[in-house]
C-alpha positions, 0 to 999 in steps of 0.5 A: 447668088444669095445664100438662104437657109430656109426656102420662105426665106428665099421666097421673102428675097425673091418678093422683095428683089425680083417680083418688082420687075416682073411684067405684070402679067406675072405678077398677077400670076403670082398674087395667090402665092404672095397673098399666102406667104404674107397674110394666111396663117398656113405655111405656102408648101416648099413644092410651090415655093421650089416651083416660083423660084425655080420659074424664075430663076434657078433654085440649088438645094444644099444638104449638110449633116455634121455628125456627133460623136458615137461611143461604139 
């Protein structure tokens, strides 16, 4: 499974990888959200991002913190 470190990210591989096998009946359903993330100058929102990938496939969200150092 491909590793992305942002979800536009995801979205860019998800087009490039998956989309060109979709029935077309998906693709059509899709052509708003691509149209969005390439060609408008707005940001397609991480819900409706979350929401594609996870119709296709299964999306996991890892959150890492790596502390500094506190002088208590």
């Amino acid at each position: 499974m491909p590793e992305f470190k942002t979800l536009p990210e995801a979205l860019d591989w998800f087009f490039e990888n998956v989309f060109p096998h979709l029935p077309t009946e998906d693709k059509r359903k899709l052509k708003d959200v691509k149209y969005d993330h390439y060609k408008r100058a707005t940001n397609v929102s991480a819900n409706r991002i979350r929401r594609v990938l996870n119709t296709y496939g299964k999306v996991e969200t890892f959150h890492r913190f790596e502390g500094g150092k506190t002088d208590k």
